[in-house]
N, CA and C of each residue as an Amber inpcrd file, in Angstrom:
protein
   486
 -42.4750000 -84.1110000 180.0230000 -42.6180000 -83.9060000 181.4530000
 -43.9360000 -83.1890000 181.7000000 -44.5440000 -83.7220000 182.5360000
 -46.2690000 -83.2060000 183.1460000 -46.0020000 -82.0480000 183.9400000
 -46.7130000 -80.8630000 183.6730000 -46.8200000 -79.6930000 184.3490000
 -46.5450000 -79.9570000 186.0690000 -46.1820000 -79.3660000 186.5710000
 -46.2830000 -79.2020000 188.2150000 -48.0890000 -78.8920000 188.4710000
 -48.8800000 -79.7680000 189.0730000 -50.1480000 -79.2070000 189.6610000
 -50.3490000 -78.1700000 190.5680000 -51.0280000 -77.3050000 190.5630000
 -51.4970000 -76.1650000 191.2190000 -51.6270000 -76.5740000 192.4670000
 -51.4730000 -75.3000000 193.6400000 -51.1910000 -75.7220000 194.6900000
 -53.1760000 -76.2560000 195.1860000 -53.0240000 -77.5370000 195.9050000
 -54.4570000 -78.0920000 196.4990000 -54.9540000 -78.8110000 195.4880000
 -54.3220000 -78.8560000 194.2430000 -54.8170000 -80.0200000 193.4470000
 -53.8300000 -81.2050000 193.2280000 -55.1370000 -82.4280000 192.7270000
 -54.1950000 -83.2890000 192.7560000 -54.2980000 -83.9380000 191.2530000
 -53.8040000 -85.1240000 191.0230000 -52.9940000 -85.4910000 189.7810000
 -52.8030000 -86.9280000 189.9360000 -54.2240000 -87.7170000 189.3170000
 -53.8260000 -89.0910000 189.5480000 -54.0010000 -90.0620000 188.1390000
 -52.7690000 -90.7540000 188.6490000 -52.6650000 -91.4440000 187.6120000
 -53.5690000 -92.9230000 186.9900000 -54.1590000 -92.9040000 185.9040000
 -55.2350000 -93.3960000 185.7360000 -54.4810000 -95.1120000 184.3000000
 -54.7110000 -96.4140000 184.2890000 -54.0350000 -97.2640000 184.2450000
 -54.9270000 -98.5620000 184.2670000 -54.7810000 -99.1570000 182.6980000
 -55.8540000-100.2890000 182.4220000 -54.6970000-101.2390000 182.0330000
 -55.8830000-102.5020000 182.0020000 -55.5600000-103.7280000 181.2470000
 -53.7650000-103.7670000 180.8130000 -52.8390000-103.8660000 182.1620000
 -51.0430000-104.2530000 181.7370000 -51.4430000-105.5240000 181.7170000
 -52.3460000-106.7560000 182.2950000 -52.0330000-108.1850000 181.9310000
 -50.7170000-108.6460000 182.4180000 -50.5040000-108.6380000 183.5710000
 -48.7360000-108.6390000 183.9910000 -47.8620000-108.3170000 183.2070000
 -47.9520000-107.0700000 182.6530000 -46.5710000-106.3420000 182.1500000
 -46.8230000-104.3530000 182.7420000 -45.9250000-104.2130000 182.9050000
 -45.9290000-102.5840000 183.2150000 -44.5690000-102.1590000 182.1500000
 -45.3550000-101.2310000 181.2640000 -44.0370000-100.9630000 180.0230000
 -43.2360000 -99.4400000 180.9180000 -42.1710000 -99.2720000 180.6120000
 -41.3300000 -98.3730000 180.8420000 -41.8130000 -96.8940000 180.4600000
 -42.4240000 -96.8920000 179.5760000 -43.0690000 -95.6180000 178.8890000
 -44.4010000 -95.4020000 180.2570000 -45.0570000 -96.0600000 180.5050000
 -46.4890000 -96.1380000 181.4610000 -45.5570000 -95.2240000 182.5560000
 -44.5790000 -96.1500000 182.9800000 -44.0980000 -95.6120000 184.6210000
 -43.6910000 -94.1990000 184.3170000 -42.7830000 -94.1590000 183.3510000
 -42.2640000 -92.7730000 182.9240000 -43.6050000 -91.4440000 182.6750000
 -44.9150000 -91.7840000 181.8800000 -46.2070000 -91.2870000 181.9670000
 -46.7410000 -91.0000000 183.4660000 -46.5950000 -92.0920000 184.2140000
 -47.2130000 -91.9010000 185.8280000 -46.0440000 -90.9180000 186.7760000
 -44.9500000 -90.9190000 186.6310000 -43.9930000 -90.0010000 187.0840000
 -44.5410000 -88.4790000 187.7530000 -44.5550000 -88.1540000 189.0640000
 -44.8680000 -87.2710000 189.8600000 -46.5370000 -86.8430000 189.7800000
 -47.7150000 -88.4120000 189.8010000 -49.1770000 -88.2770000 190.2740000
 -49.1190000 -88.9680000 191.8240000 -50.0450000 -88.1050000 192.2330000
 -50.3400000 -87.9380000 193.7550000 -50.9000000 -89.5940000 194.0410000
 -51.7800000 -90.0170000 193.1150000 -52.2500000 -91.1270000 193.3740000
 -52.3070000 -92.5830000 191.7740000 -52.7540000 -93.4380000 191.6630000
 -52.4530000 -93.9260000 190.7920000 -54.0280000 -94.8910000 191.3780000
 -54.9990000 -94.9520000 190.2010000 -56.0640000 -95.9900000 190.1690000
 -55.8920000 -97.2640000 188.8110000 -56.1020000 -98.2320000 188.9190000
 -55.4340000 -99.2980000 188.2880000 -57.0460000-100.3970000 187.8840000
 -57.7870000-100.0340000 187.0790000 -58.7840000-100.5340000 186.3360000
 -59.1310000-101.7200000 186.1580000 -58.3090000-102.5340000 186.1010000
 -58.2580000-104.0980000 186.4990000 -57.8660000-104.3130000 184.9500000
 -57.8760000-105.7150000 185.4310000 -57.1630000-106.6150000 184.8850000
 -55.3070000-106.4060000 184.8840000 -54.8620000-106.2100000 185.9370000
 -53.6580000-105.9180000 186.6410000 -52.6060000-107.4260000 186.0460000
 -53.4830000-108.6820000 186.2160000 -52.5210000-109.6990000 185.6270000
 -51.5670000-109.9030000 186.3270000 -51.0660000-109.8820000 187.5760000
 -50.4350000-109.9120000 188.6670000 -50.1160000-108.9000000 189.7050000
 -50.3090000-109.5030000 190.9680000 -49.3270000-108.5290000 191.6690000
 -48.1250000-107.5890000 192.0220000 -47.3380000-108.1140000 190.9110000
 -46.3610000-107.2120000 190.4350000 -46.4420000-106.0830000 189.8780000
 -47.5850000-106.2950000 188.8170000 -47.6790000-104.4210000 188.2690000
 -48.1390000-103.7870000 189.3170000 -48.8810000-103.8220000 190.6920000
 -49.1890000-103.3070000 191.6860000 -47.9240000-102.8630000 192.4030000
 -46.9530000-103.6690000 192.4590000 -46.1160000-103.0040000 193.3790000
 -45.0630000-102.1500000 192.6270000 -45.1040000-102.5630000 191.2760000
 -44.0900000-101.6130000 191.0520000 -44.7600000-100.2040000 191.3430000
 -46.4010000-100.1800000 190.8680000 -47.0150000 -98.8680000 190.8520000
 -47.1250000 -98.1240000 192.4940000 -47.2810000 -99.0820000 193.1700000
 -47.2230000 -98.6690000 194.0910000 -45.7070000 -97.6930000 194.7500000
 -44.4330000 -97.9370000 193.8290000 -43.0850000 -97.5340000 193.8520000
 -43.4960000 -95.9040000 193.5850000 -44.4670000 -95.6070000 192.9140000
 -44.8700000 -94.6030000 191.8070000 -45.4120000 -93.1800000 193.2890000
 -46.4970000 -93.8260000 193.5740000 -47.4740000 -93.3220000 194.1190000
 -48.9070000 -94.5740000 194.5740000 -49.5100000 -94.2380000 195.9860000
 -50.4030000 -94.8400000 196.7240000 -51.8430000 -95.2670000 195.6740000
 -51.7320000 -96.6040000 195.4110000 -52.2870000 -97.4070000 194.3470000
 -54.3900000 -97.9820000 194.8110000 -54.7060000 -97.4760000 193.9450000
 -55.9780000 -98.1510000 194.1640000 -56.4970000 -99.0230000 192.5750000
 -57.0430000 -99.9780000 193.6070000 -57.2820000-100.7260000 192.2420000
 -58.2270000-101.7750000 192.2710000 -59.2210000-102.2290000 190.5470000
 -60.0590000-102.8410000 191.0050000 -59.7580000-104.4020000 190.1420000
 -60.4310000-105.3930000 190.3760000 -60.0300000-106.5170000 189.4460000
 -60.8960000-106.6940000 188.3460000 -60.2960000-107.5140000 187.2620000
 -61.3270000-107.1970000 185.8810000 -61.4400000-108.7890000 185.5240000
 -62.0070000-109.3160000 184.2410000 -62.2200000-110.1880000 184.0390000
 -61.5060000-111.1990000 183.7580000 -60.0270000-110.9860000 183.7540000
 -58.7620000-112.0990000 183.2120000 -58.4630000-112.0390000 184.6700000
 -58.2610000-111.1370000 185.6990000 -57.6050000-111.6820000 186.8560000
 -58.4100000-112.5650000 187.7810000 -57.3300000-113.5270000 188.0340000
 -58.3030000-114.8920000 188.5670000 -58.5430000-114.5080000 189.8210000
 -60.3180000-115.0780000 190.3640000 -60.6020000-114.8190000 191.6070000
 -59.7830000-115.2840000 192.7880000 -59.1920000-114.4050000 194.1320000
 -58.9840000-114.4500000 194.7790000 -57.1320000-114.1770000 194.7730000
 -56.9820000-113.8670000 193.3220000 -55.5950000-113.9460000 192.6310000
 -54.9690000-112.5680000 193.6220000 -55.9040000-111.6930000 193.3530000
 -55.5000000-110.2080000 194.1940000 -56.0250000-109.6420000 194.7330000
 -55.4190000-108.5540000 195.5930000 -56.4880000-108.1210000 197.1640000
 -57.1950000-106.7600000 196.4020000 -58.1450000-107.1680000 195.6010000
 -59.0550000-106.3280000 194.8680000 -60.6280000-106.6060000 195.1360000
 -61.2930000-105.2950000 194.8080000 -63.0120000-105.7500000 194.8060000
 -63.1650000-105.5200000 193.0140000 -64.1910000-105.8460000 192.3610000
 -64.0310000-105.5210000 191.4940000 -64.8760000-104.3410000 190.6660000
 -65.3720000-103.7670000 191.9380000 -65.7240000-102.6190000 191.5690000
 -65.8130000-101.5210000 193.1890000 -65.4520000-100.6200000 193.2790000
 -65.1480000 -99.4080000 194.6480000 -65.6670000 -98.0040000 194.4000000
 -65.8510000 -97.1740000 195.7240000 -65.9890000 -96.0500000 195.4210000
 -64.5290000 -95.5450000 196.3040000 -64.2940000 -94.1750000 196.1800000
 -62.7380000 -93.8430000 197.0990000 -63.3410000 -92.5520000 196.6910000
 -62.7610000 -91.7160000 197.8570000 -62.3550000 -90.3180000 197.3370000
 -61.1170000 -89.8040000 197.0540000 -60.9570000 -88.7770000 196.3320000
 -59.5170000 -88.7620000 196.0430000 -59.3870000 -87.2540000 195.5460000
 -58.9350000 -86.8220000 196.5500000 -58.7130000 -84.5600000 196.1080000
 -59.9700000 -84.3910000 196.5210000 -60.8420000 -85.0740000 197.4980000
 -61.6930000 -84.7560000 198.2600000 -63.2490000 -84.8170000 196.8230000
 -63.0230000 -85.4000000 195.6630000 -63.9810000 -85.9080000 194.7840000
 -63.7500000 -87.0460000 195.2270000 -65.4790000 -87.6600000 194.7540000
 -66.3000000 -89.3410000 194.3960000 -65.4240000 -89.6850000 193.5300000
 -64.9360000 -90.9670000 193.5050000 -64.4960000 -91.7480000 191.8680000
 -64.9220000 -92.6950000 191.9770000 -65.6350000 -93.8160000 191.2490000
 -66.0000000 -95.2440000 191.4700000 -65.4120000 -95.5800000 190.0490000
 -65.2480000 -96.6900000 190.4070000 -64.1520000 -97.5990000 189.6960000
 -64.4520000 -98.7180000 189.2640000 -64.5840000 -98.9980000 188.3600000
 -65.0600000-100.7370000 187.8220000 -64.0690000-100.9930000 186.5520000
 -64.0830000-102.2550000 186.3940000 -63.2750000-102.9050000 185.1800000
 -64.3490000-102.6640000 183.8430000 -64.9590000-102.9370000 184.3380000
 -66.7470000-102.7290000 183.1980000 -67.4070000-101.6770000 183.6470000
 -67.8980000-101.0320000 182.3550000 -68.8800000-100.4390000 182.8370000
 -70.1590000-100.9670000 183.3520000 -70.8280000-101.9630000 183.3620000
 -71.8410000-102.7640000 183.9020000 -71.3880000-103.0860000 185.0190000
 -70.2230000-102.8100000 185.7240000 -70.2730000-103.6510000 187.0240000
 -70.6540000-101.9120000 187.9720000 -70.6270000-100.6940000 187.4650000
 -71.2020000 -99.8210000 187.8650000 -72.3100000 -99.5260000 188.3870000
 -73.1100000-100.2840000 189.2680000 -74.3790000-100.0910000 188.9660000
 -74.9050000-100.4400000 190.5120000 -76.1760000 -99.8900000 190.9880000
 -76.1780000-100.3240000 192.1210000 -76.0520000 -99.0060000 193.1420000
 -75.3330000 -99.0920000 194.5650000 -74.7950000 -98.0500000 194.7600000
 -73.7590000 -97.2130000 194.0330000 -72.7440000 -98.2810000 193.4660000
 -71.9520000 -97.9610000 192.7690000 -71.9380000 -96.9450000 191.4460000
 -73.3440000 -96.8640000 191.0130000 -73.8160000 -96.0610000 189.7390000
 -73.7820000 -94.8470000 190.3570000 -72.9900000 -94.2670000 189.1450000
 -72.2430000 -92.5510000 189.4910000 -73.4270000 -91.8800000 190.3420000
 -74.3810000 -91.6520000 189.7850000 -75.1100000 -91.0630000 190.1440000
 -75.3710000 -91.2170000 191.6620000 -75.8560000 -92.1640000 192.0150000
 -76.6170000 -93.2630000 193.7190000 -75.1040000 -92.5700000 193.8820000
 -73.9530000 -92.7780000 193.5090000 -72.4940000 -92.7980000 194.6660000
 -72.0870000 -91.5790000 194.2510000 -72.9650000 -90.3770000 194.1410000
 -72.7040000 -89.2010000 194.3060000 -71.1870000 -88.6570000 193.6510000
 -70.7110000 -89.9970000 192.3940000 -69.3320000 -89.7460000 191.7880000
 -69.3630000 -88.4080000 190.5360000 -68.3810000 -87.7650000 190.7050000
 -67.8060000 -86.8640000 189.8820000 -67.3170000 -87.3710000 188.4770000
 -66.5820000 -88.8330000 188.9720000 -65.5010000 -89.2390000 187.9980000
 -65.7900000 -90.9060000 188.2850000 -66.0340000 -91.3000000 186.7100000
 -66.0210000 -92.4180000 186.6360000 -65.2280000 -93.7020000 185.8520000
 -64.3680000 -94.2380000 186.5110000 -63.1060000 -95.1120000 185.8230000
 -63.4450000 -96.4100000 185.2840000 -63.3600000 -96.8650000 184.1440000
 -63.5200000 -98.0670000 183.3920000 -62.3380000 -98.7410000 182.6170000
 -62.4840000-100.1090000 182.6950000 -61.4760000-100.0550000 181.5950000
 -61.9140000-100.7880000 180.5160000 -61.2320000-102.6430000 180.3210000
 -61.6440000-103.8060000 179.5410000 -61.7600000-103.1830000 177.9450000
 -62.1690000-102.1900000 177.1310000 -62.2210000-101.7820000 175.9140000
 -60.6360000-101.8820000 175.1670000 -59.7510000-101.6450000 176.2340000
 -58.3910000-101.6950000 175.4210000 -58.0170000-100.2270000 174.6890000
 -59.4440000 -99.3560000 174.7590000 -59.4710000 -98.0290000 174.0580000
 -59.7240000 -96.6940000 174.7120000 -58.4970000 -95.5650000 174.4490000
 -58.5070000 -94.8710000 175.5500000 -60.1130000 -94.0240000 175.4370000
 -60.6600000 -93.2420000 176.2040000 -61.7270000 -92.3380000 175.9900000
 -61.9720000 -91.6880000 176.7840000 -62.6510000 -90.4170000 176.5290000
 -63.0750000 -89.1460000 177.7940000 -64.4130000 -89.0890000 177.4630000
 -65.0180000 -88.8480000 178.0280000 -66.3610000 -88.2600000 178.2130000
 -67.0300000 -87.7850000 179.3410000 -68.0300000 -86.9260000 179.0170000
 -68.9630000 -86.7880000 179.9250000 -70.1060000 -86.6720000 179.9160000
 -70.7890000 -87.5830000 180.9630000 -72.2470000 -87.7710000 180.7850000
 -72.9290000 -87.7670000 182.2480000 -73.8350000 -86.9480000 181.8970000
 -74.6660000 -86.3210000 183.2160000 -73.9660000 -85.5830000 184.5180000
 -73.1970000 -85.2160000 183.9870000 -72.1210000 -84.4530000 184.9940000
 -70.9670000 -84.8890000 185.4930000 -70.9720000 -86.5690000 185.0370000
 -69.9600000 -87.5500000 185.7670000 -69.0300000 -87.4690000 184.3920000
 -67.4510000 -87.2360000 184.6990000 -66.3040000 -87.7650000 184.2540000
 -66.2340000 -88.8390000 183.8440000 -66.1560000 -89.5780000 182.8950000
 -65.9360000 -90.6230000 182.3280000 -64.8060000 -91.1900000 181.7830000
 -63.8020000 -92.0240000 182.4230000 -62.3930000 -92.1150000 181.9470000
 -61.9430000 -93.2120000 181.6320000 -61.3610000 -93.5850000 180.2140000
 -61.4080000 -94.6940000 180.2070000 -59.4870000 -95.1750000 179.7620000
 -58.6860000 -95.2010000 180.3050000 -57.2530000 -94.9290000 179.7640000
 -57.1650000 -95.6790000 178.7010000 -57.5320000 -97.0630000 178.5410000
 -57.0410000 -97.9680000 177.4560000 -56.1770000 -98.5730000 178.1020000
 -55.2500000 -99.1980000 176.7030000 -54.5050000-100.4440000 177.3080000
 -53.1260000 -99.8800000 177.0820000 -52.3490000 -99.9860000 178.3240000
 -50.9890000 -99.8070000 178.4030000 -49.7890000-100.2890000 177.3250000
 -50.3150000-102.1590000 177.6390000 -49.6330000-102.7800000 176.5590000
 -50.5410000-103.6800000 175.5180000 -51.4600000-103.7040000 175.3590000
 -52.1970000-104.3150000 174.4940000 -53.3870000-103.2540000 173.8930000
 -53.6480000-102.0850000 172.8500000 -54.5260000-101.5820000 172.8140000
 -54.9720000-102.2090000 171.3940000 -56.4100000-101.8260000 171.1950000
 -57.4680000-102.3590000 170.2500000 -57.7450000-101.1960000 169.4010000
 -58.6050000-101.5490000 168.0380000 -59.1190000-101.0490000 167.0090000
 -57.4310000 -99.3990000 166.7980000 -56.6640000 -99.4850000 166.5610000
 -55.8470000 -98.9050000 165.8470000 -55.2550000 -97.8320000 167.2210000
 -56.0010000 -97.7630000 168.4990000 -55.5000000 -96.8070000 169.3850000
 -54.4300000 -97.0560000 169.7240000 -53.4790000 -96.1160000 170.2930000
 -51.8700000 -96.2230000 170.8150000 -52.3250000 -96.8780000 172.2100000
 -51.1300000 -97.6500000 173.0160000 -50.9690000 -98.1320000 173.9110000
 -50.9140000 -96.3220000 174.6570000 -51.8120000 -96.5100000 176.2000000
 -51.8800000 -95.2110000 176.1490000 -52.1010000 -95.5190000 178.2040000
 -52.1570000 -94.6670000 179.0440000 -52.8470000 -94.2520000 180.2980000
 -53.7450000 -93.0320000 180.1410000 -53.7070000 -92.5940000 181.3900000
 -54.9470000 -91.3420000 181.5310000 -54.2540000 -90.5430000 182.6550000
 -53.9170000 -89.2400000 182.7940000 -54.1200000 -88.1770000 183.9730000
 -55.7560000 -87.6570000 184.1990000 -56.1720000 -87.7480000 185.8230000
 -57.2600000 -86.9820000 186.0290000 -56.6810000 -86.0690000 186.9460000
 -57.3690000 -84.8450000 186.3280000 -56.5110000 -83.7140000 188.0210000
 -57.9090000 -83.1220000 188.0850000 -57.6270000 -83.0740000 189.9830000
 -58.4920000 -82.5020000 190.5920000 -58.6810000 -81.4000000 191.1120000
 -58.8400000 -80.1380000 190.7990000 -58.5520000 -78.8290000 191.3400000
 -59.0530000 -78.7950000 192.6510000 -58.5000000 -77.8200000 192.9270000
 -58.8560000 -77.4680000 194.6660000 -60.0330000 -76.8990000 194.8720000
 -60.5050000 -76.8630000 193.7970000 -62.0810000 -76.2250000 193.7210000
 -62.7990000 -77.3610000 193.5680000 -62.2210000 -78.5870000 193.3650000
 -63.5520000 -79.5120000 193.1610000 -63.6190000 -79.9000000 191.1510000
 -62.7310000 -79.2370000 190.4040000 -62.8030000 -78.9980000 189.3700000
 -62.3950000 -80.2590000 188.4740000 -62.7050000 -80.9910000 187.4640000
 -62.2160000 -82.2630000 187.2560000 -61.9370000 -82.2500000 186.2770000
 -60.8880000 -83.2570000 185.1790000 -60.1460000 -82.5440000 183.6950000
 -59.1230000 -84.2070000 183.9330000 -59.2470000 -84.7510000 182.2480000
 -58.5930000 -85.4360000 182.3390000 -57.9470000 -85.4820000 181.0090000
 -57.2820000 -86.4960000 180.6180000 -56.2910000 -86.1120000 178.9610000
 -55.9910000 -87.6580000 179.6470000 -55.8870000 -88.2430000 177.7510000
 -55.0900000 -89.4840000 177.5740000 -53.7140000 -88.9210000 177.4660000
 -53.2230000 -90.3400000 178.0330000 -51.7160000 -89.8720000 177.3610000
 -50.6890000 -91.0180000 177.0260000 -51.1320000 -90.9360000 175.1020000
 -50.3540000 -91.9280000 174.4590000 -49.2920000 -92.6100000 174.8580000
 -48.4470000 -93.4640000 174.6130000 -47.2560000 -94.2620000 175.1410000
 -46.4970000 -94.7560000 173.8580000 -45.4500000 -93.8120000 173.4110000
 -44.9390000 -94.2350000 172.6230000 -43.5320000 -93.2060000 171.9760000
């Protein structure tokens, strides 16, 4: 069970590459986040709505979901706990306004690797959950929490599925 967030922060749940499946362990992982961002390659509209059951869903489309398949862009900026996040399936589709930097983002969401990862580079959050139900090179099927303090403060952790 995930800590209770501090009061004015928030707690969103971060969610790659299901390929139309949402495993039981993921939903149980996303259980009491304020928001839920969904990396693409979603693979139907269904893993959207169940997530949407969860908490208020943003999401972008990736390279297996077919054009026009879902009401996605495939790359966004949003705010969320009053931080920048821009969002792409790739990191190359970042770029543009969209590049952390030009879109003044804090936190930046990727997925397509299949492999979870944190980083940070040039001040921007870098989050990458991995794959729910399909992960690559030996990583656990996994998501991501990002919480946002009420200060503006940003912190994220994989979190395995299994």
């Amino acid at each position: 069970m995930s800590p209770e967030p501090a009061v004015g922060s928030v707690r969103v749940g971060v969610i790659s590459d299901t390929h139309g499946e949402i495993p039981v362990a993921a939903l149980r992982a996303l259980e009491g986040v304020d928001a839920i961002v969904h990396a693409g390659d979603c693979g139907t509209g269904y893993v959207l709505d169940i997530l949407e059951s969860i908490a208020p869903v943003t999401a972008v489309c990736g390279n297996c979901d077919l054009p026009g398949s879902l009401p996605c862009p495939h790359a966004l900026r949003v705010e969320l706990g009053g931080v920048v996040v821009v969002v792409a399936h790739r990191e190359r589709d970042l770029a543009g306004s969209l590049e952390p930097a030009i879109a003044g983002a804090r936190v930046a969401i990727i997925g397509h690797t299949h492999v979870g990862r944190i980083e940070t580079r040039d001040g921007v959050l870098w989050v990458n959950p991995g794959s729910a139900v399909s992960p690559r090179l030996g990583s656990p099927a996994s998501v991501a929490i990002v919480s946002i303090g009420a200060d503006g403060d940003v912190s994220a952790e994989i979190v395995p599925l299994g």
